[in-house]
N, CA, C and O atoms as CSV, one atom per row, in Angstrom:
chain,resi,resn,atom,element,x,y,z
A,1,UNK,N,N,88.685,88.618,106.971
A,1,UNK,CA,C,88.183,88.514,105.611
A,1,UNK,C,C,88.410,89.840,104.888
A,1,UNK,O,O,87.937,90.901,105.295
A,2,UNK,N,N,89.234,89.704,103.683
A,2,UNK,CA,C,89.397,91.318,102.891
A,2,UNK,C,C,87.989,91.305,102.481
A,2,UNK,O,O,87.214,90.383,102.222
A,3,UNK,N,N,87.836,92.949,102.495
A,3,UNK,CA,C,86.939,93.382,101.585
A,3,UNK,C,C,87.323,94.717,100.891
A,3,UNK,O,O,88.255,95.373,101.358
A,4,UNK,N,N,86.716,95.105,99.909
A,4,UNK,CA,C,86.929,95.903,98.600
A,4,UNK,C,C,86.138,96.896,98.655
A,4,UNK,O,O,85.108,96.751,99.314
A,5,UNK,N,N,86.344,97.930,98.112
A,5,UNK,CA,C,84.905,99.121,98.250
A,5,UNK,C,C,85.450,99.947,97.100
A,5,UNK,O,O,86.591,100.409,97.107
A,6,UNK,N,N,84.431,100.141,95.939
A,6,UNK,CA,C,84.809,100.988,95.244
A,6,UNK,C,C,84.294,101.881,95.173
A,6,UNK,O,O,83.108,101.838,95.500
A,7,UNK,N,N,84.992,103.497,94.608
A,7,UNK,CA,C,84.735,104.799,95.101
A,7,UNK,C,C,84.761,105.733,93.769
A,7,UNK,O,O,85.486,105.186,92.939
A,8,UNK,N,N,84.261,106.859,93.316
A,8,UNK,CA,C,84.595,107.589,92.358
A,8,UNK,C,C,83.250,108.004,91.797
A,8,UNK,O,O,82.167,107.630,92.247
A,9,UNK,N,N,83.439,108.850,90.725
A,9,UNK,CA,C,82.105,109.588,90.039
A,9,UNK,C,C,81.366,108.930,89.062
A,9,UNK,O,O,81.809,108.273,88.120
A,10,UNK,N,N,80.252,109.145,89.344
A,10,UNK,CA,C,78.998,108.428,88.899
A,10,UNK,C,C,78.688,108.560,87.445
A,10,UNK,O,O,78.007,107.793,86.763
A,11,UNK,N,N,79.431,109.898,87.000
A,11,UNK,CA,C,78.912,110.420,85.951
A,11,UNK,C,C,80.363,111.141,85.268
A,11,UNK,O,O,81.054,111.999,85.819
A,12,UNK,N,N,80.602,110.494,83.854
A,12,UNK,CA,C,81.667,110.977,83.312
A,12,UNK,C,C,81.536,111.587,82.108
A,12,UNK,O,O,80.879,110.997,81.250
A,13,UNK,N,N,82.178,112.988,81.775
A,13,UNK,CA,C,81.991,113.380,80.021
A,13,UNK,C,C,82.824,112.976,79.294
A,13,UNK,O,O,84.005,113.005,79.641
A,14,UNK,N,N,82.413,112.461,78.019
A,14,UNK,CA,C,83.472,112.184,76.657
A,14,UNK,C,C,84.564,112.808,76.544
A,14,UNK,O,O,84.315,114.014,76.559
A,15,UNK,N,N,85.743,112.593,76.430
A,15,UNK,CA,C,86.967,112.373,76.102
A,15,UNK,C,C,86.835,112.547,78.055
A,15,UNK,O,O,85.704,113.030,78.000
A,16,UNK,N,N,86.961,112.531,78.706
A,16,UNK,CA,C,87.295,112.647,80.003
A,16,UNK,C,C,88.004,111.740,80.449
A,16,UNK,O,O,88.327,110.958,79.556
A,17,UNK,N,N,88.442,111.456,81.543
A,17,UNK,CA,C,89.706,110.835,82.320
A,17,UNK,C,C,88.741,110.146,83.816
A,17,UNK,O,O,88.546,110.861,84.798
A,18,UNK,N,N,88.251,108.749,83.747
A,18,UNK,CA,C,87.775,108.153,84.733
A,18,UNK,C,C,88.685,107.825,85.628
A,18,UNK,O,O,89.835,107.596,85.254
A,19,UNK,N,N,88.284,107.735,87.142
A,19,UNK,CA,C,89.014,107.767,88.248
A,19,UNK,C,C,88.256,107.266,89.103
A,19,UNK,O,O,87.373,107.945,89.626
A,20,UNK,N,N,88.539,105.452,89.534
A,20,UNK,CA,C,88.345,104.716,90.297
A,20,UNK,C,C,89.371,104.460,91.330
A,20,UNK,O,O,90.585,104.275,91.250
A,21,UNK,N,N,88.537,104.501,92.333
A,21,UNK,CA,C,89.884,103.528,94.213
A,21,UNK,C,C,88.982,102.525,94.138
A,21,UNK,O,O,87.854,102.265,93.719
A,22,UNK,N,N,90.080,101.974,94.805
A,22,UNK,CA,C,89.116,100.388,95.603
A,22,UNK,C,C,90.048,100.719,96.957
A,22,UNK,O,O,91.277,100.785,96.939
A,23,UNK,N,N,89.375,100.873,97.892
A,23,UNK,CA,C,90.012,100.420,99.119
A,23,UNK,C,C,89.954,99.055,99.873
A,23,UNK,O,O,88.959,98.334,99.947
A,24,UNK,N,N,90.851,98.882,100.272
A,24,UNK,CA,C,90.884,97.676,100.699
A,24,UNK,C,C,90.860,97.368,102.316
A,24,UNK,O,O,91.332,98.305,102.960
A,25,UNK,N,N,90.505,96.487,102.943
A,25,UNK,CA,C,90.523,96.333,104.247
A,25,UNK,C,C,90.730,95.032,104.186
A,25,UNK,O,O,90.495,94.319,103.211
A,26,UNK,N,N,91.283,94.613,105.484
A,26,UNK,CA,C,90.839,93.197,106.035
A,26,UNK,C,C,92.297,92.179,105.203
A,26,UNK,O,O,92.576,90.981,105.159
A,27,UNK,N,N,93.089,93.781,104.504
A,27,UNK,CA,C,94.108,92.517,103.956
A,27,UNK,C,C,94.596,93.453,103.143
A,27,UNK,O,O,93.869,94.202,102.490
A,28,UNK,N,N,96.495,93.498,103.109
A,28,UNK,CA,C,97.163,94.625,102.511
A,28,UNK,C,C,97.422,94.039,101.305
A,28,UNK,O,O,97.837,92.880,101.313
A,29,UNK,N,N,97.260,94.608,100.276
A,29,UNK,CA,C,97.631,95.098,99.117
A,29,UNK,C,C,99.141,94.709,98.584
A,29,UNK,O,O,99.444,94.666,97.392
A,30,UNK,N,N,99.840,94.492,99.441
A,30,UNK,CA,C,101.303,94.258,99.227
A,30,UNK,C,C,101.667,92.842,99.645
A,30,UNK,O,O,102.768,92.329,99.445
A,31,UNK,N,N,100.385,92.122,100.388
A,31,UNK,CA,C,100.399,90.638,100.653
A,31,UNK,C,C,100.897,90.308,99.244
A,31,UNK,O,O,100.824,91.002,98.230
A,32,UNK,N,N,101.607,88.657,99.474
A,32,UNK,CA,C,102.331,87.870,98.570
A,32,UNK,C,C,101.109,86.840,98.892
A,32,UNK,O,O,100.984,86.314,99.998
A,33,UNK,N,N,100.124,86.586,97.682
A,33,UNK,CA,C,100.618,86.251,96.084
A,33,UNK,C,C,99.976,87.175,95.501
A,33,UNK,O,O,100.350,87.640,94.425
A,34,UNK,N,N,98.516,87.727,96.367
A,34,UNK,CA,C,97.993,88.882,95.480
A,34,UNK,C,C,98.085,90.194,94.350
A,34,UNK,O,O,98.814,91.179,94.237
A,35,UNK,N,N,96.951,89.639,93.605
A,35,UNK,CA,C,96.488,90.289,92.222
A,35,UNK,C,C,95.345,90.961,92.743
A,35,UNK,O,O,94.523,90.513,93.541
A,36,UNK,N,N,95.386,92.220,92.139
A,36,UNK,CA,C,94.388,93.277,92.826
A,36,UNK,C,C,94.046,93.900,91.265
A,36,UNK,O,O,94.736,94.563,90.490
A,37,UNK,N,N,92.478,93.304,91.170
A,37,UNK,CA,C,91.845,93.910,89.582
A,37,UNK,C,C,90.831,94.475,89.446
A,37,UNK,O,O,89.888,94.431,90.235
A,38,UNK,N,N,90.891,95.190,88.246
A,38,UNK,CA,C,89.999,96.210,87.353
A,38,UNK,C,C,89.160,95.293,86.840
A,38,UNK,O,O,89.695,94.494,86.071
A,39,UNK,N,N,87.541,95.115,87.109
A,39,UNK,CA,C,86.806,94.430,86.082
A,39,UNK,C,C,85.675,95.339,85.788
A,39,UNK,O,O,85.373,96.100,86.708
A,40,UNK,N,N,84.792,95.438,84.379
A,40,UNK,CA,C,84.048,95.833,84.384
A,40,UNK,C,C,82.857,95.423,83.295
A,40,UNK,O,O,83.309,95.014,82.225
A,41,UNK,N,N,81.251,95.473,83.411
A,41,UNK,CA,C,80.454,95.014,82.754
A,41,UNK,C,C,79.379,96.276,82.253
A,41,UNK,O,O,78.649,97.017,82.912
A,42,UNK,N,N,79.603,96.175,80.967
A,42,UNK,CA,C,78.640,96.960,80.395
A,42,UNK,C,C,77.264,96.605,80.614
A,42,UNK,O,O,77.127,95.542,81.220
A,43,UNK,N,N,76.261,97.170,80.305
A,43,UNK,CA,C,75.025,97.301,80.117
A,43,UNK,C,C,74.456,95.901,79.045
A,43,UNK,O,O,74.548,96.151,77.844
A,44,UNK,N,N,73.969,94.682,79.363
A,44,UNK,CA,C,73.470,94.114,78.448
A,44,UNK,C,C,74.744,92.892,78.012
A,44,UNK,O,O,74.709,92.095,77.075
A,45,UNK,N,N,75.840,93.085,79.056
A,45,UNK,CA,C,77.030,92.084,78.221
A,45,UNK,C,C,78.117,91.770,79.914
A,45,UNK,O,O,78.014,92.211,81.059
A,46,UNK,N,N,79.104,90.780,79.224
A,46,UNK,CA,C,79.338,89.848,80.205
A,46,UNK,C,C,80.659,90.399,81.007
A,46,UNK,O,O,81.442,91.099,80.365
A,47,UNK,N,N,80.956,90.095,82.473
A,47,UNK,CA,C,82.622,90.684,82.394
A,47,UNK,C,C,83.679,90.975,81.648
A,47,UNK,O,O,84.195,90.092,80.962
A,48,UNK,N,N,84.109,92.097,81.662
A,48,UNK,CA,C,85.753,92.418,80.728
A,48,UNK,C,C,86.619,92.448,82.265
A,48,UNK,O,O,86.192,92.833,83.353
A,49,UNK,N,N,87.693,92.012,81.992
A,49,UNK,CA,C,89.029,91.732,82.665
A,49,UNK,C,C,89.432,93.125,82.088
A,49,UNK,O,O,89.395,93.240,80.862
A,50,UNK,N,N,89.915,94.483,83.045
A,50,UNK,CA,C,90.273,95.217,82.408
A,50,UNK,C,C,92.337,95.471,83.040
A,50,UNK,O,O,93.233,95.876,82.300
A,51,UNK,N,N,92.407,95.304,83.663
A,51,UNK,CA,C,94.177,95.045,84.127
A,51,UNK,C,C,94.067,94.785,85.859
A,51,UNK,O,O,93.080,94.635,86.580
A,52,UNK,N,N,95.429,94.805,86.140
A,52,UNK,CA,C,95.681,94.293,87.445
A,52,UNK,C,C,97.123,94.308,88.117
A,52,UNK,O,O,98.017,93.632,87.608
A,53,UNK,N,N,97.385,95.149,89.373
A,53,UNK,CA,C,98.058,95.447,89.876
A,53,UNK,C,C,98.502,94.167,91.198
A,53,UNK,O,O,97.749,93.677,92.040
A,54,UNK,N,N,99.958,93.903,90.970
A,54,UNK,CA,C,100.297,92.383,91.902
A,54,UNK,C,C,100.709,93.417,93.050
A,54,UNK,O,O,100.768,94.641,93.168
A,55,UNK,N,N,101.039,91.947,94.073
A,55,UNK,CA,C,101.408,92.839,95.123
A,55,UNK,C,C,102.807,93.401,95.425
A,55,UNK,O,O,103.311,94.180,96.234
A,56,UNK,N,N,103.159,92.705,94.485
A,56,UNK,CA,C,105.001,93.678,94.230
A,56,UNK,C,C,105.128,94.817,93.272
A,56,UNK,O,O,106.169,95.471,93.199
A,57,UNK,N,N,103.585,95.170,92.196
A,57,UNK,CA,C,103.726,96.602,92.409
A,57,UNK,C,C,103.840,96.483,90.633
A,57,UNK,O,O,104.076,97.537,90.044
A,58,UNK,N,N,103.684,95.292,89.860
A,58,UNK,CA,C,104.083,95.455,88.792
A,58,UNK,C,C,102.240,94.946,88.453
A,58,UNK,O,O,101.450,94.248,89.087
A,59,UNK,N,N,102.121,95.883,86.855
A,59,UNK,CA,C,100.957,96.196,86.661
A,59,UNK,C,C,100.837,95.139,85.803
A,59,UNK,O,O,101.936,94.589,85.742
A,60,UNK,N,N,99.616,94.306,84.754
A,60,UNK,CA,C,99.176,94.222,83.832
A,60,UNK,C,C,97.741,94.646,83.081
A,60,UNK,O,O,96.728,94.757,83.772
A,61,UNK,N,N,97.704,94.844,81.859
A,61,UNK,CA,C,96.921,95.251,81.660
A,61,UNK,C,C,95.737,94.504,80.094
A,61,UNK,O,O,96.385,94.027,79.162
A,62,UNK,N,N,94.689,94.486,80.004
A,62,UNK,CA,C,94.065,93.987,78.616
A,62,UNK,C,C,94.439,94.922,77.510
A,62,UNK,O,O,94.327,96.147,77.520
A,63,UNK,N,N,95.151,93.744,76.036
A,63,UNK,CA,C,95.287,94.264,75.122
A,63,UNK,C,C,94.241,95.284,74.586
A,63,UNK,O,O,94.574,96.405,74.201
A,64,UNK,N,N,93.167,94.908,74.582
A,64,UNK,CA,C,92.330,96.299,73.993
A,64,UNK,C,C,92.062,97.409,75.045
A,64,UNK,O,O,91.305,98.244,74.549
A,65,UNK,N,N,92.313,97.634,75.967
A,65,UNK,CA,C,92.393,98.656,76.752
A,65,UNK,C,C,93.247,99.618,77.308
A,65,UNK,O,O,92.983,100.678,77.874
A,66,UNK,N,N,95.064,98.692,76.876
A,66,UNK,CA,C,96.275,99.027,77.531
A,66,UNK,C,C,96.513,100.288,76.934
A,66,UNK,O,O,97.685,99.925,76.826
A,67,UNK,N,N,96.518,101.150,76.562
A,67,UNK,CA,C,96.498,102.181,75.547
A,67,UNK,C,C,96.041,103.470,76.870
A,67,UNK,O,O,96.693,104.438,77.261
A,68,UNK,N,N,95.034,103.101,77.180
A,68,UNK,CA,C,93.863,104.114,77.484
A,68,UNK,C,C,94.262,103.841,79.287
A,68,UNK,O,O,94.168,104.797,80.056
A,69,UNK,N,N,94.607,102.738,79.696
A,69,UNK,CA,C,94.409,102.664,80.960
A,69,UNK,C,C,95.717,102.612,81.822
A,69,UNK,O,O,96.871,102.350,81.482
A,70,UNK,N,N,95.186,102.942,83.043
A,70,UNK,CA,C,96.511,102.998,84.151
A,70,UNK,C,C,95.922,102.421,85.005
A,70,UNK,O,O,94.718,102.659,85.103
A,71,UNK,N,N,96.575,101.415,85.969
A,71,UNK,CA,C,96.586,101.266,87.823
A,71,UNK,C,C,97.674,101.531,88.338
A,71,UNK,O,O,98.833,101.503,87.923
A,72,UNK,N,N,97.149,101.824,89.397
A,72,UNK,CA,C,98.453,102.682,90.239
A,72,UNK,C,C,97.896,102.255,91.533
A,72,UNK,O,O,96.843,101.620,91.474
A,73,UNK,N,N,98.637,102.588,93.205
A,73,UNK,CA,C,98.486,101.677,93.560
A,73,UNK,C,C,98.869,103.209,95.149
A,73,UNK,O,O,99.682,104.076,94.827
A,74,UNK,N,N,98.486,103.271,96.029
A,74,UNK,CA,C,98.982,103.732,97.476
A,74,UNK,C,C,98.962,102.977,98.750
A,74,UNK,O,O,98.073,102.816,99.586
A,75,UNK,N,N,100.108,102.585,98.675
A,75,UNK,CA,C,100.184,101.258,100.128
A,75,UNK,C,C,100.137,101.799,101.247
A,75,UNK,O,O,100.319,101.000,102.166
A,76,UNK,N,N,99.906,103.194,101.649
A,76,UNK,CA,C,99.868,104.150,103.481
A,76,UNK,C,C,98.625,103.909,102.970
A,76,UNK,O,O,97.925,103.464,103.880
A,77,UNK,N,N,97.914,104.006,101.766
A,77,UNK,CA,C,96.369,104.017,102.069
A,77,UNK,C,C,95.553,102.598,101.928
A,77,UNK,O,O,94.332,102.563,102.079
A,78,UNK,N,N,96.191,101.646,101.681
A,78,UNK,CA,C,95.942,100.354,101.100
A,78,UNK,C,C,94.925,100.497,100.052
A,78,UNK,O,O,93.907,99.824,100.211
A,79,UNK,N,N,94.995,101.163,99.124
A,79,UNK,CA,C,93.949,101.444,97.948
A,79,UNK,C,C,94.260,101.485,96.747
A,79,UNK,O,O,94.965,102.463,96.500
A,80,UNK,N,N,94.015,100.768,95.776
A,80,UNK,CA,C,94.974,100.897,94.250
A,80,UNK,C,C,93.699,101.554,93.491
A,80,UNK,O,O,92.519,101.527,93.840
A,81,UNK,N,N,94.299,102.162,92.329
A,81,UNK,CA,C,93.134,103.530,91.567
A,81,UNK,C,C,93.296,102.825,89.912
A,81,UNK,O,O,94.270,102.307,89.365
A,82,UNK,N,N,92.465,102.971,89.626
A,82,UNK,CA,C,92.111,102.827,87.982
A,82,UNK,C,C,91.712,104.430,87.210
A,82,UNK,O,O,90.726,105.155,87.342
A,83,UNK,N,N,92.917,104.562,86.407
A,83,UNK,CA,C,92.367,105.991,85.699
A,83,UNK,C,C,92.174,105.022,84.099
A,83,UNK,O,O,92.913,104.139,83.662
A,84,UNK,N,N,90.800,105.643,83.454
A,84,UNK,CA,C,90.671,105.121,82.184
A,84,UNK,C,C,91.008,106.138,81.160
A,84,UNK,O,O,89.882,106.635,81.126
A,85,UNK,N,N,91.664,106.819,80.318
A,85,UNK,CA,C,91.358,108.045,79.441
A,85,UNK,C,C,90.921,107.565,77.956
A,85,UNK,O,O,91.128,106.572,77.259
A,86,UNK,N,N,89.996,109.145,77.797
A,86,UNK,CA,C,89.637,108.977,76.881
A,86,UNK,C,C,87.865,108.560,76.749
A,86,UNK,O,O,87.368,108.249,75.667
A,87,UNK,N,N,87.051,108.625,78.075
A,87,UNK,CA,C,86.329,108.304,77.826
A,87,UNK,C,C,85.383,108.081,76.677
A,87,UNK,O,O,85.558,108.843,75.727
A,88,UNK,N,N,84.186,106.985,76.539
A,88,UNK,CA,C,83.129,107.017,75.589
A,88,UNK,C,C,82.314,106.700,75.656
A,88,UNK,O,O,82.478,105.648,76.273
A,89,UNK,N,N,80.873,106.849,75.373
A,89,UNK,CA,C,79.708,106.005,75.591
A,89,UNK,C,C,79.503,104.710,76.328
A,89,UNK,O,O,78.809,104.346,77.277
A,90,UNK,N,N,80.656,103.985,75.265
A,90,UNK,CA,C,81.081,102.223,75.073
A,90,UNK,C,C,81.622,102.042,76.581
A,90,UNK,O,O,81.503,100.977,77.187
A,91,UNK,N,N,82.368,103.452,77.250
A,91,UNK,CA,C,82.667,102.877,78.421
A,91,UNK,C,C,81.416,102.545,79.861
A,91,UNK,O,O,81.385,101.911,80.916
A,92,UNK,N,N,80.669,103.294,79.177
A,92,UNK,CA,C,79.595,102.917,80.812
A,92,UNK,C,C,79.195,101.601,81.194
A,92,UNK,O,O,78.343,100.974,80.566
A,93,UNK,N,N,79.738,101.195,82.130
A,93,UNK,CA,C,79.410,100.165,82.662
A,93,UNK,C,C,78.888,99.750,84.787
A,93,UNK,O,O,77.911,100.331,85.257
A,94,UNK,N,N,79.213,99.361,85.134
A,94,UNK,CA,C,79.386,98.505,86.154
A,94,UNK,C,C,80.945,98.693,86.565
A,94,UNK,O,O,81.431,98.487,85.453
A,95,UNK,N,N,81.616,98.844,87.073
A,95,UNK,CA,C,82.753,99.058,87.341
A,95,UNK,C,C,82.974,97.980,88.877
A,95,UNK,O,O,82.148,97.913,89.787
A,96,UNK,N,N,84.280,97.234,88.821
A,96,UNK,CA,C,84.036,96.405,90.134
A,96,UNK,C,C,86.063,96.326,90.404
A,96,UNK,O,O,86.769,96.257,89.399
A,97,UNK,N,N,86.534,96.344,91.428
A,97,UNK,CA,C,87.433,95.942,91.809
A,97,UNK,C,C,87.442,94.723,92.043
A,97,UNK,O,O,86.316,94.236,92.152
A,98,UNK,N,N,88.676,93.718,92.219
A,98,UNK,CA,C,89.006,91.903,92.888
A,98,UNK,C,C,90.108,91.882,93.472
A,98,UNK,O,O,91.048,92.634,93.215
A,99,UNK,N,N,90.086,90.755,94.566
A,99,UNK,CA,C,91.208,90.021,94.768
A,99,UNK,C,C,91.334,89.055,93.692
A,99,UNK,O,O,90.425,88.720,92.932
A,100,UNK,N,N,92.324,88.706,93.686
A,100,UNK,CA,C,92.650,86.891,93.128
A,100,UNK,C,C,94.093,86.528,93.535
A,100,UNK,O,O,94.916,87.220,94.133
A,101,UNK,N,N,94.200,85.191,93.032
A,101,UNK,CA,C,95.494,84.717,93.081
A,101,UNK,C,C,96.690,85.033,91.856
A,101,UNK,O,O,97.921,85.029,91.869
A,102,UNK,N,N,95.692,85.296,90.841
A,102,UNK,CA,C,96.806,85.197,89.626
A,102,UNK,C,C,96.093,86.503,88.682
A,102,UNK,O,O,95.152,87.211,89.039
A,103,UNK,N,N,96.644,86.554,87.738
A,103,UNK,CA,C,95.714,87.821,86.886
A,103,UNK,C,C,94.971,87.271,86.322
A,103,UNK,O,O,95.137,86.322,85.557
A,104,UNK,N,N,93.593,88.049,86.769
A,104,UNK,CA,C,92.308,87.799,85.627
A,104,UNK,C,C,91.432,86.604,86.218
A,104,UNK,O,O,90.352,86.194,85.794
A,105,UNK,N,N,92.533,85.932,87.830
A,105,UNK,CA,C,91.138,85.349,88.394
A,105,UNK,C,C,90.756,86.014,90.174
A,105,UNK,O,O,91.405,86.939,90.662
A,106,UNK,N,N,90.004,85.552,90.653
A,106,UNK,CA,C,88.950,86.794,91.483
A,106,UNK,C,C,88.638,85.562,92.832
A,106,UNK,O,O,88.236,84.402,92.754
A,107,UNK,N,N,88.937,86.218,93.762
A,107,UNK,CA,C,88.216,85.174,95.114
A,107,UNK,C,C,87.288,86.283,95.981
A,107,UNK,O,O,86.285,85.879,96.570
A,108,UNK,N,N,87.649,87.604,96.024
A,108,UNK,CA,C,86.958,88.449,96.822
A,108,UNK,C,C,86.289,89.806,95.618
A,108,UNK,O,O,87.131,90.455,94.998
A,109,UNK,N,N,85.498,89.966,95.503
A,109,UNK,CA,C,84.563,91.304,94.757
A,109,UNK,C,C,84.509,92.304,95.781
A,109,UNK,O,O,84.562,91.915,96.948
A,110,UNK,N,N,84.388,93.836,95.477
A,110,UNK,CA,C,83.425,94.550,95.569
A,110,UNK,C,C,82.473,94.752,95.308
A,110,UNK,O,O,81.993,93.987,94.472
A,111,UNK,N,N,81.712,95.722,95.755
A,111,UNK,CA,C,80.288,95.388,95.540
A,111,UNK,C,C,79.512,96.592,94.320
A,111,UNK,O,O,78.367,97.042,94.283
A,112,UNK,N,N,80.730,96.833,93.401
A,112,UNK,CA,C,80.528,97.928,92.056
A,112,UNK,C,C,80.275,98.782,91.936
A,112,UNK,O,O,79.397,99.252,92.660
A,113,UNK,N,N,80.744,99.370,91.168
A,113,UNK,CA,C,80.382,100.821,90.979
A,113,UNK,C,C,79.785,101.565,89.351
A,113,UNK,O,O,80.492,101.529,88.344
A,114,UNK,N,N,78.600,102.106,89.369
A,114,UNK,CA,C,77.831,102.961,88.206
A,114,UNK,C,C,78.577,103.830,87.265
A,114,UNK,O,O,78.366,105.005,87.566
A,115,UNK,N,N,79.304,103.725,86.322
A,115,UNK,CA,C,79.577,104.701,86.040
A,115,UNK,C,C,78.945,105.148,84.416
A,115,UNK,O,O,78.964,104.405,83.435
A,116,UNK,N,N,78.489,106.334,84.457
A,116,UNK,CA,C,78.012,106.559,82.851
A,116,UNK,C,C,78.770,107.802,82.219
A,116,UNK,O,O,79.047,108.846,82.810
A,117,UNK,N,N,79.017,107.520,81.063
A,117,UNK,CA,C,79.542,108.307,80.337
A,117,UNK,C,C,79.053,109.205,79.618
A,117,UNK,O,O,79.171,109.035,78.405
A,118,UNK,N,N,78.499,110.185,80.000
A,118,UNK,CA,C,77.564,111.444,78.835
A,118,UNK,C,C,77.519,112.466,78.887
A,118,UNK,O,O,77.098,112.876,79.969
A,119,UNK,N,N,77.799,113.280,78.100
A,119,UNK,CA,C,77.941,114.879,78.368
A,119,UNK,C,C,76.439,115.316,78.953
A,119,UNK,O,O,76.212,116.486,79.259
C-alpha cells in the first residue's frame, strides 16, 4: 500500500518561497499511470487542486497558481517537492500531497501539512 508523508516548514514570511516533499513509499513515483499532487485547504474553505507531477515526469499545473508554482520531482529519493513563490497571508493553509490516476483525482492522501504565512 503507497503512502505519502509530507515534510517542510511550518511557518513562512511574505514574499517568501514555500518548500514542500512528499515522500513516498510503498510505490515509485515513476509507476505508469500515476499522478502525484499538490492539494491544499485554507482555513474555513474547501480543497484547491494546486498542480501535479505524472509519472513520466511532465508537470501540470492550476491556472490561478501556475505563475507562482513549481513541482519537481527526485526519483533516487522517490519524493516530488512543491516550491510556491511569492508567498501571502491567502496562502496559509493545510497543505496535503496525492496519488491518483489522472490529474486532479486522488486514491491515496497524506496526512497534511500546517503551513502559515506571517512575518
Amino acid at each position: 500500500q503507497v503512502q505519502l508523508q509530507e515534510s517542510g516548514p511550518g511557518l513562512v514570511k511574505p514574499s517568501q518561497t514555500l518548500s514542500l516533499t512528499c515522500a513516498v513509499s510503498g510505490g515509485s513515483i515513476t509507476s505508469n499511470p500515476w499522478y502525484w499532487s499538490w492539494i491544499r485547504q485554507p482555513p474555513g474553505k474547501g480543497l484547491e487542486w494546486m498542480g501535479a507531477i505524472r509519472y513520466s515526469g511532465n508537470t501540470y499545473y492550476s491556472p490561478s497558481l501556475k505563475r507562482r508554482t513549481s513541482i519537481s520531482r527526485d526519483t533516487s529519493k522517490n519524493q516530488f517537492t512543491l516550491q510556491l513563490s511569492s508567498v501571502t497571508p491567502e496562502d496559509t493553509a493545510v497543505y496535503y500531497c496525492a496519488r491518483g490516476g489522472g490529474v486532479a483525482t486522488y486514491d491515496s492522501w497524506g496526512q497534511g501539512t500546517q503551513v502559515t504565512v506571517s512575518s
